[in-house]
N, C-alpha and C positions, 0 to 999 in steps of 0.2 A: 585611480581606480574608482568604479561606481560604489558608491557607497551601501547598494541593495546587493554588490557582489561583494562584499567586505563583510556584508552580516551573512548571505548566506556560505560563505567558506567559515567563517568564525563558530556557528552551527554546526554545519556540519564536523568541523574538525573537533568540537566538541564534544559529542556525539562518537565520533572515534574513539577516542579516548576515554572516553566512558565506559565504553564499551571493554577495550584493552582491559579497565579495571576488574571489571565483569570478570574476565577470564582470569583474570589473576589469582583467584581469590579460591584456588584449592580445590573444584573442582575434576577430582580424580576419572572419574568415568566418561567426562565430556574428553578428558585430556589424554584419556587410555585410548581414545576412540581410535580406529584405525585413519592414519589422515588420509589414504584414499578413496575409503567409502562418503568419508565427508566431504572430498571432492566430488565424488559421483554426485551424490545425492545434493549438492548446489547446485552440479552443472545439472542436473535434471531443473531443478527449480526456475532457471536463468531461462533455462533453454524452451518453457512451458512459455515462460514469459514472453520471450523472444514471439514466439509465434504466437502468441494472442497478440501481441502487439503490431505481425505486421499481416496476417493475415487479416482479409476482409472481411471488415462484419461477425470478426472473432472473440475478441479479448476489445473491439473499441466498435459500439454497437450508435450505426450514421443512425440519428432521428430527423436533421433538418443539415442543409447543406451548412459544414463547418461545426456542427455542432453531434458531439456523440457521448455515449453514456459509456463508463465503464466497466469491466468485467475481472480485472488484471489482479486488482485487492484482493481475488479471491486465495489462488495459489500462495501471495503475499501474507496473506492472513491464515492459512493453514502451514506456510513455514516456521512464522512465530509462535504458534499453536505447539508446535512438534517439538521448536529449539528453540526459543525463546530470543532476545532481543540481537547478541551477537550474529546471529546467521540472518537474523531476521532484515537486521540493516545492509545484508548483503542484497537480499529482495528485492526489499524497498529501494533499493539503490538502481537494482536493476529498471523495475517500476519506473521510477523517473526517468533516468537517462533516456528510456524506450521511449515516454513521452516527448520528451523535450527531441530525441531525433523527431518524431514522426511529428510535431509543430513543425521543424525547422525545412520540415519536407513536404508540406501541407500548410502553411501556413494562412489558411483562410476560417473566415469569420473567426468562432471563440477560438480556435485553438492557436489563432496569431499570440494569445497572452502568456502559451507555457511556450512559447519561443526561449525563453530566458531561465538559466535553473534553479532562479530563485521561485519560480511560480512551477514548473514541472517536476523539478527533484526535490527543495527542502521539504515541501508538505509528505511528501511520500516519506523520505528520510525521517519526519520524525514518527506518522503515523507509524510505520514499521517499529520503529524502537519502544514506542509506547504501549503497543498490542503487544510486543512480545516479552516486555515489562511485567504488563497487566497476566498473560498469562503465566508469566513463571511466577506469579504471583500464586493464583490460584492451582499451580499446579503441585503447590505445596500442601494442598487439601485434595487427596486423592479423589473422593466421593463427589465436589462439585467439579473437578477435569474432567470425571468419566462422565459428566451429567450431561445428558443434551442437553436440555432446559436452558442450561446453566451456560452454555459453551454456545451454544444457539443463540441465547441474550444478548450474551456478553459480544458476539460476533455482530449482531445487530447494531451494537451502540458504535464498537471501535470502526466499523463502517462508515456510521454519521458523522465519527469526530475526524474521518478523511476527508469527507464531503467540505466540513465546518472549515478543516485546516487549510484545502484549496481555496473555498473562500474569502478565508482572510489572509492570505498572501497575496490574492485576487485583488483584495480591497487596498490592503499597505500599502503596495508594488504601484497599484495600478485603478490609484482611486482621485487623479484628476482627471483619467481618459475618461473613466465611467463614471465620474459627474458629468464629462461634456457629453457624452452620448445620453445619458439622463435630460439633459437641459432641454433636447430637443425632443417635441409630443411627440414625434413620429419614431423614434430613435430610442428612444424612453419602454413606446409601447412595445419595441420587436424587442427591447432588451427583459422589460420585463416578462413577454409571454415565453423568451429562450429562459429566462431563469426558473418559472412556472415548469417549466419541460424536465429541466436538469434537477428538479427539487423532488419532483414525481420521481424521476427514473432515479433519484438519490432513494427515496423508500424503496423503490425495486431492488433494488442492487442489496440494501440491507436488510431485506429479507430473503434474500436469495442465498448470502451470507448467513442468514441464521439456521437456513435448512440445508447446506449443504457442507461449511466447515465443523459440523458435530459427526455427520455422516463419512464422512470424508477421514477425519483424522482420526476418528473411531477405527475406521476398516485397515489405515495405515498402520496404527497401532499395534494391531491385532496381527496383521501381516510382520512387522516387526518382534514382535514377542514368540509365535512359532519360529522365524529366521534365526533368533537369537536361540532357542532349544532345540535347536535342530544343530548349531556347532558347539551346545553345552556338552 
């Protein structure tokens, strides 16, 4: 077995079970939950994904032929926001898988490199587990959850640290192809003006993230909390 597919199952199943832990740990209300609203409410999430993933110019926005910006972290990033890390690796899972199909179905120019799930799903896998980490962090401080400011920031950074995470999966996996293509002037300059492209549209995407997962899980919130006094 490849040894890049031995760390990323090893990750990943780590990450599983981590997770497991998570829930173990007496969470009464997460556990009272009705389990088929919490089915719903995945398969809504999955199914958002789903179609940003394979509609056109939806959830994976072409800038230059084989090369496109993402949109998909969003959804991902207001799941972890709502339910933190366990549901959240559901997401992110979906997140990749969706990439690595549409590399393995497109596979030209950059997205030939999330062919493999070590470059398409673990960077999602962890960003997902890490944002919704981070947030059940903060969500232990009610006054900065409800904060935009606060939730807006924070949606900005764990944006860049997806961005960061592709990258250097990009670079470990797949950093003698992208010295040979460095080596050469010509091959150097198209790699570095696509990385210039992808770095711009990495600030778009996280602030885009910063103004709409505050807005977004604010109004979910609020839609939840009537739903719930409405069968009190």
């Amino acid at each position: 077995m490849d040894w890049r597919m031995i760390i990323f199952w090893v990750i990943a199943i780590a990450l599983g079970l981590f997770a497991l832990f998570l829930s173990s740990g007496g969470d009464k209300k997460e556990e009272n939950n009705s389990i088929i609203r919490r089915m719903t409410v995945d398969a809504a999430f999955i199914a958002i994904i789903i179609a940003m993933s394979f509609i056109p110019n939806f959830g994976y926005i072409t800038v230059a032929p084989g090369v496109s910006l993402t949109l998909i972290h969003i959804p991902v990033l207001l799941g972890c926001y709502l339910y933190g890390p366990k549901r959240g690796l559901i997401y992110g899972a979906a997140f990749g898988i969706t990439s690595w199909i549409q590399a393995n179905i497109n596979p030209v120019g950059f997205n030939f490199f999330f062919i493999v799930p070590w470059v398409s799903v673990l960077p999602r896998l962890i960003f997902a587990f890490i944002a919704g980490l981070v947030f059940t962090i903060v969500k232990k401080n009610n006054k900065i959850y409800k904060s935009n400011l606060a939730i807006g920031a924070l949606s900005l950074l764990l944006t860049l640290l997806h961005t960061i995470l592709v990258f250097a999966c990009l670079y470990i996996f797949y950093y003698s192809s992208i010295s040979e293509m460095m080596a050469s002037e010509i091959s150097g300059a198209i790699v570095g003006t696509v990385a210039g492209v992808i770095l711009v549209g990495a600030a778009g995407e996280s602030v885009l993230s910063a103004i709409l997962i505050p807005l977004i899980g604010k109004a979910t919130r609020s839609f939840a909390t009537k739903k719930r006094r409405q069968h009190a």
